[in-house]
C-alpha positions in Angstrom: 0.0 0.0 0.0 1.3 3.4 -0.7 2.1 6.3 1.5 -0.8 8.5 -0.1 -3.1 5.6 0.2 -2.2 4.7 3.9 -2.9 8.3 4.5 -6.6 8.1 3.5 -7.3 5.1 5.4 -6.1 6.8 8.4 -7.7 10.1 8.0 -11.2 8.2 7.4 -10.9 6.1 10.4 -10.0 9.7 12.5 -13.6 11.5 10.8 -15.5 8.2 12.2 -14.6 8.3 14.9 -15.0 11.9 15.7 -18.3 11.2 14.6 -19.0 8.9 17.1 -18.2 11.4 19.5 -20.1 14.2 17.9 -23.6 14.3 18.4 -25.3 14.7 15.0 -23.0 12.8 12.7 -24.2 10.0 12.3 -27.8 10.0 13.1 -30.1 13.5 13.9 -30.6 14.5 17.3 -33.8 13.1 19.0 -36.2 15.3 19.4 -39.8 14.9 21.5 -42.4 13.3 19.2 -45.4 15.1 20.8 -46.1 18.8 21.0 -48.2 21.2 23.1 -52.1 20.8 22.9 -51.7 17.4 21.2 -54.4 14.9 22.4 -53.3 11.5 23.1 -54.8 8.1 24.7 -52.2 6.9 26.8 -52.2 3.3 28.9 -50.7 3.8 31.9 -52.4 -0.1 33.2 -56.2 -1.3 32.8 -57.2 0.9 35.8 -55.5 4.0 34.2 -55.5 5.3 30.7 -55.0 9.0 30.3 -56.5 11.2 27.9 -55.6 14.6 27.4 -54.5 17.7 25.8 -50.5 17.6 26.6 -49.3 20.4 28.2 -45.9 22.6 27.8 -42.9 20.3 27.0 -40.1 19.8 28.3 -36.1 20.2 27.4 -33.9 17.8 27.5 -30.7 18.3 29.5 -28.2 16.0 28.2 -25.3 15.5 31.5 -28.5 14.1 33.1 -29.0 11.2 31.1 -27.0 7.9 29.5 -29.6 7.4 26.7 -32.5 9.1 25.3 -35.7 7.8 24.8 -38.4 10.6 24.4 -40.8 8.0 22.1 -40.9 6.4 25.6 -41.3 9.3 28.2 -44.8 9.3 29.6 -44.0 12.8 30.2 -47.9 14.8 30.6 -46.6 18.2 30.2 -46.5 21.3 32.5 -49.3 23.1 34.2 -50.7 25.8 36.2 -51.8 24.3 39.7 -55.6 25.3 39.1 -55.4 24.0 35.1 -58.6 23.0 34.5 -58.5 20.3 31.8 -61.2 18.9 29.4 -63.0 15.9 31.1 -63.4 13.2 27.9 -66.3 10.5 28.6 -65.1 7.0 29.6 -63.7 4.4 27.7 -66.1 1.3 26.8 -64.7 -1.9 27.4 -64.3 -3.3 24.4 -62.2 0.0 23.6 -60.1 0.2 26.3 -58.9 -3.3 25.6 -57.8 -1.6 22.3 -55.7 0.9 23.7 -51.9 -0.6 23.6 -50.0 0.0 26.5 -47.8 3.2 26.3 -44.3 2.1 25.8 -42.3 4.2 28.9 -38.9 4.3 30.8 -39.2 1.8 33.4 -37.3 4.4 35.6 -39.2 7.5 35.3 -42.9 6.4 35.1 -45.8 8.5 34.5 -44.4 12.7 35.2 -45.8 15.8 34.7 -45.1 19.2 36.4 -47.4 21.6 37.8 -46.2 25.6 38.1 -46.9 27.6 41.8 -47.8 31.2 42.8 -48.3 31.9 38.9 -44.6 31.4 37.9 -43.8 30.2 34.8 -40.6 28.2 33.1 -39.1 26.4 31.0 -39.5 22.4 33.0 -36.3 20.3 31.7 -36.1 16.6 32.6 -32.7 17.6 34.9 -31.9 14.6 37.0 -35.7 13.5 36.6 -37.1 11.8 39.5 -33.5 10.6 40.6 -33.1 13.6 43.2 -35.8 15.2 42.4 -34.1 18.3 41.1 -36.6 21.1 40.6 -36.2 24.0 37.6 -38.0 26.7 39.1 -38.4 27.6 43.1 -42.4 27.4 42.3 -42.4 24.5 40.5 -43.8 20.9 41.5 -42.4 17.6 40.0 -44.7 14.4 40.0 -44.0 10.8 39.5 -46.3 7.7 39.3 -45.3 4.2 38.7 -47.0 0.8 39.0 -46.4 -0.7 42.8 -45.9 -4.3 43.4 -49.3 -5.7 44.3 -48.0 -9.1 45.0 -45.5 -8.5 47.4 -47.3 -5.1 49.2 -51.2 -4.2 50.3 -50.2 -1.9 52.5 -51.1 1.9 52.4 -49.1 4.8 52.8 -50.7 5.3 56.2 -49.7 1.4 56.8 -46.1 1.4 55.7 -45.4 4.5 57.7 -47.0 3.1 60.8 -45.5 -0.4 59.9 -41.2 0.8 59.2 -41.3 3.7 61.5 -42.8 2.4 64.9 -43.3 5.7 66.7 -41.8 4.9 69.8 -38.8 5.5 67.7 -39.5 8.9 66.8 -39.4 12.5 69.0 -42.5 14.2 68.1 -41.9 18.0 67.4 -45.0 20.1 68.2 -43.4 23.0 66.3 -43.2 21.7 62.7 -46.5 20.2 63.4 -48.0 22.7 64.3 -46.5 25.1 61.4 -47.2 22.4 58.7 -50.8 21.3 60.0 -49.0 17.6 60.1 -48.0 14.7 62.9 -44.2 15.4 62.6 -41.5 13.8 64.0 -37.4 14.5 64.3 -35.1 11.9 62.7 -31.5 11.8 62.8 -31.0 14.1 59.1 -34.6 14.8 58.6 -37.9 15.6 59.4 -41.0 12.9 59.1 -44.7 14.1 59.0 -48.0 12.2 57.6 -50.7 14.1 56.6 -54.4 13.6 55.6 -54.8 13.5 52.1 -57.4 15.6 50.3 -58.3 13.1 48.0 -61.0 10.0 50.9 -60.1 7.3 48.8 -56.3 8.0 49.6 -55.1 7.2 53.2 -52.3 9.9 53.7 -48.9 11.7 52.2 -45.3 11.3 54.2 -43.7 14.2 53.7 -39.6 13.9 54.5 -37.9 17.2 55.0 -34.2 16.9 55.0 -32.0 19.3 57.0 -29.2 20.3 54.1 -31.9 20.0 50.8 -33.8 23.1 49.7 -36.3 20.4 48.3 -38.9 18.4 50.0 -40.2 14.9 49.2 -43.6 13.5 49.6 -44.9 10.2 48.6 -47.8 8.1 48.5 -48.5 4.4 48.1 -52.3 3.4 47.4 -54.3 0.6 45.7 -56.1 3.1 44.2 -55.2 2.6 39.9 -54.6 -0.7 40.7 -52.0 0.1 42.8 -49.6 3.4 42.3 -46.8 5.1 44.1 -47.0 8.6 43.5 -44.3 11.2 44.6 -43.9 14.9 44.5 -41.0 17.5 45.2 -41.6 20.7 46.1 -39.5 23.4 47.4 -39.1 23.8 51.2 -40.6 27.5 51.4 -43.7 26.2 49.3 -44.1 23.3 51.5 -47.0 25.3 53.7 -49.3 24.7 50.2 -49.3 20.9 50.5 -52.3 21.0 51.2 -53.5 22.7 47.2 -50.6 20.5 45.8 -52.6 17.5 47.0 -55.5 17.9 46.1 -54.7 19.4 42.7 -52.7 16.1 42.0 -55.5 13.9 42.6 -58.0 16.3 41.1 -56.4 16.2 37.7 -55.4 11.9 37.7 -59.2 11.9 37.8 -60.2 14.2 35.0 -57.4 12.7 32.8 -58.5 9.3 34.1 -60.8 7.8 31.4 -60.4 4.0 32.4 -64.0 2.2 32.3 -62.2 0.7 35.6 -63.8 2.8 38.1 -63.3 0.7 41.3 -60.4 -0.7 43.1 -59.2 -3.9 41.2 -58.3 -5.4 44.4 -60.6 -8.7 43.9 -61.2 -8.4 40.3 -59.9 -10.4 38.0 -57.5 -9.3 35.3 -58.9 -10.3 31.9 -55.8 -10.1 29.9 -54.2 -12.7 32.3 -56.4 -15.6 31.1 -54.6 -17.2 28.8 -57.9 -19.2 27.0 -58.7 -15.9 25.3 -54.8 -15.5 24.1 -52.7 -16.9 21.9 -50.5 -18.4 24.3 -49.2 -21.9 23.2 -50.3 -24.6 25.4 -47.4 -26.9 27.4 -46.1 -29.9 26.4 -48.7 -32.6 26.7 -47.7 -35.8 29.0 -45.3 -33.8 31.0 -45.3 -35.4 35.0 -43.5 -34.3 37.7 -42.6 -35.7 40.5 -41.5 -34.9 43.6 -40.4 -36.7 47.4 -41.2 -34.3 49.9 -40.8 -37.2 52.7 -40.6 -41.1 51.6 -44.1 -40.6 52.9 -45.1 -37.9 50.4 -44.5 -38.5 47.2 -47.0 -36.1 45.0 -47.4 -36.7 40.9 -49.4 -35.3 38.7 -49.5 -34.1 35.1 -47.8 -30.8 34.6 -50.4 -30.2 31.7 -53.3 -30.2 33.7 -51.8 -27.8 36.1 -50.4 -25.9 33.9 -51.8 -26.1 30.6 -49.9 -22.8 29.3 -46.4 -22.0 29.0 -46.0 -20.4 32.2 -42.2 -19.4 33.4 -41.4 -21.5 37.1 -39.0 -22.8 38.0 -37.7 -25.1 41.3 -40.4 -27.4 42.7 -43.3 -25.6 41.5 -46.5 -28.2 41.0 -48.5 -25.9 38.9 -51.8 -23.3 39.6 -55.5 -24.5 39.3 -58.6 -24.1 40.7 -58.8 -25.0 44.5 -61.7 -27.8 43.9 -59.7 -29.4 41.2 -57.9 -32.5 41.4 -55.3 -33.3 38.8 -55.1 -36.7 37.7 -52.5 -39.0 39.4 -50.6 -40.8 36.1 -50.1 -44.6 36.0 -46.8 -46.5 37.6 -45.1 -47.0 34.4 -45.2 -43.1 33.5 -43.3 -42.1 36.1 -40.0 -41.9 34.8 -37.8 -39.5 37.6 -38.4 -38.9 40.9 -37.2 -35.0 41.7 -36.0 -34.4 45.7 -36.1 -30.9 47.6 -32.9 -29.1 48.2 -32.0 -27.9 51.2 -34.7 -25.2 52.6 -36.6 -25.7 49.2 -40.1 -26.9 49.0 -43.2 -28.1 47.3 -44.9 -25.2 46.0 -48.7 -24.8 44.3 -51.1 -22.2 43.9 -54.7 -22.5 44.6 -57.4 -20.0 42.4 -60.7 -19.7 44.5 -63.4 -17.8 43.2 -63.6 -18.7 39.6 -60.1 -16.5 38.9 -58.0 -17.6 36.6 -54.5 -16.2 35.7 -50.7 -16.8 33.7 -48.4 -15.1 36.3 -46.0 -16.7 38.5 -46.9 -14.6 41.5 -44.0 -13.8 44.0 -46.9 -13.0 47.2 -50.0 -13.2 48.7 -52.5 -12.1 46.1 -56.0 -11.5 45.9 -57.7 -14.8 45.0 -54.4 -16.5 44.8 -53.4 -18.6 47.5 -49.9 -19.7 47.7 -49.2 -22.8 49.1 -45.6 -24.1 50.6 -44.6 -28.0 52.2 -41.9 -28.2 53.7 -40.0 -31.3 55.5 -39.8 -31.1 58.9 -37.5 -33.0 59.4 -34.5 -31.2 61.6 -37.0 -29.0 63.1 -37.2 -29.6 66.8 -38.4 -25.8 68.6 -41.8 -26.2 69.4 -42.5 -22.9 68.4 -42.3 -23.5 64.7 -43.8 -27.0 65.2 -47.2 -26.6 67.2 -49.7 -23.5 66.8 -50.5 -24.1 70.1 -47.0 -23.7 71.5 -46.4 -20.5 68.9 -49.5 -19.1 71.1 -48.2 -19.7 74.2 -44.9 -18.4 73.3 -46.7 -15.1 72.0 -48.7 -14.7 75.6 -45.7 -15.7 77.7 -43.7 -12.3 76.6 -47.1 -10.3 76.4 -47.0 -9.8 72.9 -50.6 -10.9 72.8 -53.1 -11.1 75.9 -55.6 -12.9 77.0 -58.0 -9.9 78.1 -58.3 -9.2 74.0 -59.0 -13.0 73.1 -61.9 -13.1 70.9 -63.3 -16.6 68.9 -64.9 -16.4 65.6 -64.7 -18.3 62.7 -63.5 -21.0 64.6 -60.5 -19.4 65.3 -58.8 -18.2 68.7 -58.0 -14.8 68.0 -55.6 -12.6 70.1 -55.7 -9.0 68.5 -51.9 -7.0 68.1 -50.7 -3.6 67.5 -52.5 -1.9 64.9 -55.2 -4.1 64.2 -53.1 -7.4 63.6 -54.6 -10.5 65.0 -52.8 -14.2 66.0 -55.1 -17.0 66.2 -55.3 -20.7 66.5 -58.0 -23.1 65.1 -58.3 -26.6 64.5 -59.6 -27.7 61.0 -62.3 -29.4 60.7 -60.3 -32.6 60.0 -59.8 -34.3 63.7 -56.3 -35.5 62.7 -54.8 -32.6 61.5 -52.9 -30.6 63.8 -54.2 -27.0 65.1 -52.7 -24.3 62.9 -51.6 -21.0 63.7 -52.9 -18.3 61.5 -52.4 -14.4 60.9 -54.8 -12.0 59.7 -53.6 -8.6 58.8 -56.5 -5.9 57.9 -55.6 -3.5 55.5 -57.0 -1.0 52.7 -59.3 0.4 56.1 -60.1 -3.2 56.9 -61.5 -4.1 53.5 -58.9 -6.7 52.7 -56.8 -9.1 54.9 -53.3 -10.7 54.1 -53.9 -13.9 55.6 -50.7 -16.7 56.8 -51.1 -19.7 58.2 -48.6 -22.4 59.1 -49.7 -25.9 60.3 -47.2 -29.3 61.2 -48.4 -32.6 60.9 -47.0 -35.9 61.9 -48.9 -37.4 58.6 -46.4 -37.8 55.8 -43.4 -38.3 58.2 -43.6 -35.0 59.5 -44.4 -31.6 57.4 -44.9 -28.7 57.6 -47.5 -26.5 55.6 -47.8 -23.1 55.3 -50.1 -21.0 52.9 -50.8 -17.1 52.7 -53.8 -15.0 50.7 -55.5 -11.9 50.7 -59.1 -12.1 50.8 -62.1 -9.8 52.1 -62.4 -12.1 55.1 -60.7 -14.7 56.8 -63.5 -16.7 57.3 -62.0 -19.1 54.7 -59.9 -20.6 56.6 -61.1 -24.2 56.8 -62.3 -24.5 53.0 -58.6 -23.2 51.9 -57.1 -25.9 54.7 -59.4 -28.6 53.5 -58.8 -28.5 50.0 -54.9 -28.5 50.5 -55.3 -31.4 52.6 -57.3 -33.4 49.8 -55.1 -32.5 47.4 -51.8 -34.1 49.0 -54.0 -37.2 49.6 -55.1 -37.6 46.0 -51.7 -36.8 44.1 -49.6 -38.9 46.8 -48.1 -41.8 45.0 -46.4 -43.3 47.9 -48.5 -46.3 49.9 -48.2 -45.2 53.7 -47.5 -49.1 54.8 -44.6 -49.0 52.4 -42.0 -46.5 52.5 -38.3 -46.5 51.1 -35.7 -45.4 53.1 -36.1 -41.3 53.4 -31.8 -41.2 53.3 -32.7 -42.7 49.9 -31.6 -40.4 47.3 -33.4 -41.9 44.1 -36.3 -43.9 46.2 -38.1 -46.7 44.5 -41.5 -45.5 44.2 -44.5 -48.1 44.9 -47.6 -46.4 43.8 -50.8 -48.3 44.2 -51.7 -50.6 42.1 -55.3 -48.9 41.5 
């Protein structure tokens, strides 16, 4: 190659790559897709679909951000705080389920801005919602995103109550008297709750930090299927929390054109049943099998559990309705016989009340109950063995009493701090063992998250333990009961003869029914 030639190669590798660093060269600048006063139909979930005129838009600042994405900012606009928008009529069903779900930055969520005192400027998407960095002294930065139903029912009043006991707190009559709030002194910060506006929300935590300008309040609610909403303000305007609030909820509502007008809280989800999808089904003929003890060996056929192509993993039997029974397959399909790892365990879901559903849930859900069986084997505290035992443990360091012992529901109740109750019952099965059981109200007392935890000698020795959230935990028995009956029916192992449990590949001797 010659000089001249070796040259041009060189000098056309140097333009690329100052290309690459130069914004512009090789592909435009990104620029927001939507403008002012455009109407869009945005999905934030089923319970939430926003339609509106979109307000002022915003710059963006590019230090603040790796990538970006403005296609997938769900970025409303910015508003006066007494904007009165258009209120569109409600979406039908059958069109709702035809609005698409608004692609969006996992991060940022649902934002818009809303302007104070009359002030005006131009909102940027500096820092986001990362430190909540404001662009104005009057201005007022909101967030929403999706909370995680399956692992938390608890409202904002709940959680504060629940991770910051207020024994731990110094209550300081000045800033709660200035702020019209119950606040208390931290170590770097201030902590108040306040009532909400808005009755179907159960309070704002407001956290005011000693060296921030800036002040943080937050919300999380089951209202929209189940938000956290969260607002910065700065500290000088925090003495209008009161306007902020209700202007925040005011306008989710008028934008709010979701045919979903209640809590989804025990309603089911119609895009998560998979018989109106196109979901393939599972492979047909599929069993598993699993030793829980030599005494428990369950088997059925994954298909009937779990007829679509659901993700699980570990020892996970499948989901089905709670009076269903799924066929126990003959001796000579039973090719491998799975064991437990160590702390692992059997694991099922149970739908009651007609639900039906495709997610793997993580947590107590409504409808859903989750079912673990566990070994007992190596267990020898009498605590965690006998409900009656966990009770007695309980009244011995006067956690519970027995001047608050109630019985209903054929249950034993002992109520706790803020409304929590631990109770013992015995199913109606004689030979099962009394199982301890705890119901925590929340959403006002409309819903419970119920736990219970039961050890039985059957089986060689387990240990079952099962959680929900219902509207009552009346329940009890029938979701006992049917757990119970389903062990019986899918156990393959004959109780009169049992392999060795040290066995690591048992022979399995199924009836010969």
């Amino acid at each position: 190659m010659s000089l001249s030639n070796k040259f041009s190669v060189s000098s056309i590798l140097i333009i690329v790559v100052l290309c690459l660093l130069q914004a512009g060269c090789l592909r435009k600048e990104r620029v927001d897709p939507w403008s002012e006063g455009e109407l869009v139909t945005w999905m934030f979930n089923e319970n939430f679909i926003v339609k509106l005129e979109l307000g002022q838009r915003r710059e963006h600042v590019p230090p603040t951000k790796l990538s970006y994405n403005p296609e997938n900012e769900m970025y409303l606009g910015q508003f006066p705080l007494d904007y009165q928008p258009k209120k569109y009529a409600l979406l039908t069903e059958s069109e709702a389920k035809r609005i698409p779900f608004k692609p969006r930055d996992s991060f940022d969520g649902l934002e818009f801005s809303l302007m104070l005192n009359g002030s005006t400027v131009q909102p940027t998407d500096r820092s986001s919602m990362i430190t909540g960095s404001l662009d104005h002294f009057d201005q007022v930065k909101v967030n929403i995103k999706e909370t995680d139903r399956d692992s938390s029912y608890l409202t904002t009043e709940q959680n504060y109550l629940k991770y910051s006991p207020l024994e731990n707190r110094k209550y300081d009559p000045t800033m709660s008297d200035k702020y019209g709030m119950q606040c208390h002194k931290l170590e770097y910060r201030y902590q108040c709750f306040g009532e909400s506006n808005n009755p179907k929300i159960s309070g704002l935590v407001v956290d005011i930090w000693d060296s921030e300008p800036k002040v943080s309040v937050s919300y999380s609610e089951l209202i929209y299927g189940g938000i956290e909403l969260s607002w910065y303000v700065h500290k000088d305007n925090l003495h209008q929390w009161k306007e902020i609030d209700a202007n925040i909820w005011r306008l989710l509502e008028t934008w709010n054109v979701s045919p979903v007008t209640k809590i989804q809280h025990l309603i089911d989800n119609p895009r998560e049943d998979l018989s109106k999808t196109d979901t393939p089904k599972a492979k047909t003929g599929e069993i598993f099998t699993l030793e829980v003890t030599p005494e428990l060996i369950v088997s059925v056929k994954k298909d009937e559990t779990n007829p679509y192509n659901r993700k699980s993993s570990g020892n996970f039997l499948g989901q089905f309705p709670i009076e269903f029974i799924p066929s126990k397959p003959a001796k000579s399909d039973i090719k491998e016989v799975r064991t437990p790892t160590l702390n692992d365990s059997l694991k099922f879901v149970l739908f009651r009340n007609g639900l039906k559903d495709h997610y793997i849930r993580s947590g107590p859900s409504p409808n859903r109950v989750m079912v673990n069986v566990t070994d007992s084997a190596g267990i020898t505290n009498p605590v965690f063995l006998s409900a009656r035992a966990k009770i007695n443990h309980l009244l011995k360091h006067a956690i519970i009493i027995t001047d608050t012992k109630f019985v209903k529901n054929n249950l034993e109740c002992y109520p706790k701090e803020h409304g929590d109750l631990s109770c013992v019952g015995q199913p109606k099965d004689p030979i099962l063992s009394e199982v301890y059981l705890t119901a925590d109200p929340i959403h006002d007392g409309e819903l419970f998250i119920i736990r219970s935890r039961s050890s039985s000698n059957r089986y060689s020795g387990i240990i079952v333990e099962w959680s929900t959230v219902t509207d009552s935990y009346e329940d009890w028995e029938e979701i006992e009961e049917a757990i119970w009956h389903l062990l019986d029916e899918i156990n393959v192992a004959p109780l009169d003869k049992i392999e060795d449990s040290s066995n690591q590949n048992p022979t399995i001797l199924l009836d010969n029914k």
